[in-house]
N, C-alpha and C positions, 0 to 999 in steps of 0.2 A: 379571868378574875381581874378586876378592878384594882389599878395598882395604888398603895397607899402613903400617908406623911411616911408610917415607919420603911416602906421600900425605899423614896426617895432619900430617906435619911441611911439606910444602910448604904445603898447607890454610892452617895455624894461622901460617907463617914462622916456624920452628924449625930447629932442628936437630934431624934425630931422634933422637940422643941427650937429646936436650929431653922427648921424646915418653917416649923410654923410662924414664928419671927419674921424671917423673910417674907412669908405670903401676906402678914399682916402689917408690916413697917412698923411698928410700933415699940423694936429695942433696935438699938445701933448690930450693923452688922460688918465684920470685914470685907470691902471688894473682893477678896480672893475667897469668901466662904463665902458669899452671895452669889459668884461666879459659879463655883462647885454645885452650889446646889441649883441654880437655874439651870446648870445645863444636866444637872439629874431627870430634873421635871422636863425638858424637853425630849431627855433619851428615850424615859420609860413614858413618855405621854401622859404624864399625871394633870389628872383637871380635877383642884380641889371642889368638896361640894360648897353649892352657891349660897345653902345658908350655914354653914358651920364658917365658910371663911366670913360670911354676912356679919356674923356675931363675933367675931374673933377683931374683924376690925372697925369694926359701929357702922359697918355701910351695907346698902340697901342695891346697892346699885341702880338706882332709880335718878332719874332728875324729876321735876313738874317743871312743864310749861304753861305759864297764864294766858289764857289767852280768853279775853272778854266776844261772846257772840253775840252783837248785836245785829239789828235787820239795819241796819245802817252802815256798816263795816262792810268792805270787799271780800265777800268768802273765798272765792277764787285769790287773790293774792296773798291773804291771810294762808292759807293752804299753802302757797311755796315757802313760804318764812317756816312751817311746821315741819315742809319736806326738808328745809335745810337742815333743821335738829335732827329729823330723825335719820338723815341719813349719818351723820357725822355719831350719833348714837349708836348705829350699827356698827359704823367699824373700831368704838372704843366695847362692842360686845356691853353696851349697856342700855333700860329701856326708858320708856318715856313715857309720864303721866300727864295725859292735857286737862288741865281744868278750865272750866269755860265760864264758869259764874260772872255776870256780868261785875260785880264788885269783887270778886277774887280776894277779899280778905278775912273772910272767915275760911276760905276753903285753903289758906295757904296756911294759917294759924292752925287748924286740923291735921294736915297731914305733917307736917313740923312736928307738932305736941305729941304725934302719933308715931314720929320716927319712921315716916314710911318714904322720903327721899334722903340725899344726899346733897341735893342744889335746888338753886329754883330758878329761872326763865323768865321773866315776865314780857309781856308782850303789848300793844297799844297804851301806850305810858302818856299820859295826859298832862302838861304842865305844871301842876299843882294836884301831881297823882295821892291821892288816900291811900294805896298800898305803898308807899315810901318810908312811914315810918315803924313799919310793921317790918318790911323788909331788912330796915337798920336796926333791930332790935333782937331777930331770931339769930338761933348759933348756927345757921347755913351760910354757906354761900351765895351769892345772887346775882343776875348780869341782869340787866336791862335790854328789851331792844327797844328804843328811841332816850330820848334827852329829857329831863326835869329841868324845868325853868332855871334852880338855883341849883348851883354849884353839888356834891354830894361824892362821897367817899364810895359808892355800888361803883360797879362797871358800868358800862354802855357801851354797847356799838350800835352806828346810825349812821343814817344816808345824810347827807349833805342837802336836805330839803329848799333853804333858803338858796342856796347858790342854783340848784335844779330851777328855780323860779326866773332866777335873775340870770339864767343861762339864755332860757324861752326869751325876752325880752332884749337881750344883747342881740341873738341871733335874729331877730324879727327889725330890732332897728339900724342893724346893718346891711337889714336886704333894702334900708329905707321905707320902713312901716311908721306913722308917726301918731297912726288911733290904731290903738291896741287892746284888746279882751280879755279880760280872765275870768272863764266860768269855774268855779270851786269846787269844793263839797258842799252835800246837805250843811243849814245853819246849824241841825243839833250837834256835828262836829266841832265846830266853833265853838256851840253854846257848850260845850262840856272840854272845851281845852284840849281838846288832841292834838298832839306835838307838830304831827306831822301835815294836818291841813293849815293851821296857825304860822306857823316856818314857811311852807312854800309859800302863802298868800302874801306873806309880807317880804319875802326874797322879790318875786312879781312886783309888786305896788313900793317896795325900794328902789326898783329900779327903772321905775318906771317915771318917779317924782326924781331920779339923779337926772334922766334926759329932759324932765321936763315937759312929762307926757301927761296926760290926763291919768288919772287913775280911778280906769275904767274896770268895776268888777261884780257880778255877782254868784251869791249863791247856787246851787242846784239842786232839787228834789228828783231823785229817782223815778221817776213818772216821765211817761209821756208829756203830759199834761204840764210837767215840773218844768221839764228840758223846754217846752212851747212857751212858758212862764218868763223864764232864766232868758232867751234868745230876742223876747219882747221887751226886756226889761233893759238889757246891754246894746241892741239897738237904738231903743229910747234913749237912754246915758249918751251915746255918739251915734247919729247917724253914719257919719262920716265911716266907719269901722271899716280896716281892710285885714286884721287878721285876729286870730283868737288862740288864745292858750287856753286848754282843758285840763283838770286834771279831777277828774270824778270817774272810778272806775264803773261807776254802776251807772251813771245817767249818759256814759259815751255815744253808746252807739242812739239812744236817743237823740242825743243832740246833732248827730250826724242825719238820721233819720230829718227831723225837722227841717234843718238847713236844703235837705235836697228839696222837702215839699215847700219851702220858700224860692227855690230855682236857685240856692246859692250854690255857683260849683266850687270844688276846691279844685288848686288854688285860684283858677281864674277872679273869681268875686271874692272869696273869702281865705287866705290864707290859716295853716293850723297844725298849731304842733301840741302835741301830747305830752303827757309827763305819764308813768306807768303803765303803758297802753300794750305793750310788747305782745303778750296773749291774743288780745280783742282786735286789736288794729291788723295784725296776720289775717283775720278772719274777713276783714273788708277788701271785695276788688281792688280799691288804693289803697295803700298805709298810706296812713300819716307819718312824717319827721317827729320822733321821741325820743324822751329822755325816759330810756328802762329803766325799774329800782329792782338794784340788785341783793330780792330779796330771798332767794335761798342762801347766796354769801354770808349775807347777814345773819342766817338764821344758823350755819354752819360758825363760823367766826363767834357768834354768841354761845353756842356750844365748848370751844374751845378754851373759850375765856374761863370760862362754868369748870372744866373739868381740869385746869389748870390753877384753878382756886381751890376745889376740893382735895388736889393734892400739894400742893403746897407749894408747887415747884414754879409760879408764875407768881410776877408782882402785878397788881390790882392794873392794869392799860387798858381805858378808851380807845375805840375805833370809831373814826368817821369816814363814809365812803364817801367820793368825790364824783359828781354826774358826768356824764358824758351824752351827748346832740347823736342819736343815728337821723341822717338826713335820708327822707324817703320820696321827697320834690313833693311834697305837700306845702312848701312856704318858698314863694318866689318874692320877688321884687313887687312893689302894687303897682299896678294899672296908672299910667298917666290921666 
């Protein structure tokens, strides 16, 4: 037989509205009667049910996570930011609703008005993101994963994009590199403000005008064709070119591709360090030297923040993760 509030309350000598108090947080209780009665529920194995406790304390047990699918976004790495949630989801025993609408704000504004989360995640946050003032206006909680232009009272946790950039570029002109590359993302990234192609590009091309280098960069189109494009084009800009930083998940191995049917070897001719490559770059006979993003952390740590809001017991802290160089001898010294 299924053991019940009134067991646990005879168990602990309670009332069960004693019992039920306790499961719902929602009247002060004494340490030493909250004591007595958790350790009832843990004797007799009592798991109250999921929707009478649902109702008892307005929660859903649910979070959403936003997550915009576009054919331009890295599905593959998008996927480890989702695995972080959802693993950090499992072990609070709670589940997770992905919405994927590329504008995400009529579908957050829905299930809100609908009561059917507790939190909400958002995920590819754009500069001058549309879902921002939507998010400062619902009675949820909310974490960000990346940064809004201006200043804003949500959470955030985020990878240190600009310094990943200007990481690449210390590390290249210290091996004495002095014509340097940056292949991108696609321009519609750019052209729609995505936090995280906009930050690195200009962490790159900062520090590349501190040394006093040219600031050598273009775009990349996912295509074959895109990558043969992009590698003509940042040629053209320096002949001279001895090393390149990439950071486009989806046109990599393109671009590597190309380069070989140009004879360029790495590093011999062309020096090349990655930014997010950790997955793709395993999969080539050489790695490249990469700056991984630590995007299941992220996606866990945004979690945390989320279920730390929801219960009251954490003050609103940003996180920013800081990059780190795995050197793979993809980037030597250039060629006298």
């Amino acid at each position: 037989m299924a053991v019940s509030i009134v067991d646990v309350a005879r168990h602990a000598g309670v009332a069960p509205s004693t019992v039920s108090h306790v499961l719902s947080g929602k009247r002060p209780i004494s340490a030493e009667t909250r004591r007595r009665v958790e350790a009832s529920i843990a004797t007799l194995g009592f798991r109250p049910h999921a929707g009478a406790q649902s109702i008892r304390r307005q929660s859903t047990n649910v979070v959403a996570l936003v997550l915009p699918m576009r054919t331009d976004s890295p599905g593959w790495q998008q996927m480890r930011f989702v695995l972080g949630v959802l693993d950090a989801a499992r072990e609070h025993e709670m589940n997770l609703m992905l919405l994927t609408a590329e504008d995400g704000v009529a579908a957050i504004r829905d299930v809100v008005d609908r009561a059917m989360v507790d939190g909400v995640i958002v995920m590819e946050i754009e500069l001058d993101d549309s879902r921002l003032p939507l998010l400062q206006e619902i009675n949820r909680p909310s974490v960000l994963i990346g940064t809004p232009r201006e200043p804003t009272d949500l959470v955030h946790v985020d990878f240190n994009f600009a310094a990943a950039g200007a990481l690449c570029v210390e590390h290249l002109h210290d091996l004495g590199h002095r014509h340097i590359g940056y292949l991108g993302h696609s321009q519609p990234l750019y052209d729609r403000g995505v936090g995280y192609a906009l930050r690195t590009r200009s962490g790159v091309l900062d520090a590349m005008a501190e040394h006093g280098l040219p600031q050598t960069w273009t775009a990349v189109e996912p295509t074959p064709a895109g990558a043969a494009r992009a590698i003509e084009d940042i040629l053209a800009q320096d002949p001279a070119l001895t090393a390149l930083i990439i950071y486009n998940e989806l046109a990599f191995l393109q671009v590597l591709d190309r380069l070989a049917q140009l004879g360029r070897s790495i590093p011999r001719d062309l020096s090349v360090i990655t930014i997010g490559q950790d997955d793709q770059a395993a999969s080539r006979a050489q790695q490249t030297s990469n700056i991984p993003i630590p995007a299941t952390q992220l996606g866990r740590v945004a979690f945390e923040r989320l279920t730390g809001l929801i219960a009251k017991s954490d003050q609103p802290v940003s996180t920013l993760l800081e990059p780190h160089l795995d050197r793979q001898g993809s980037a030597n010294p250039p060629l006298d």
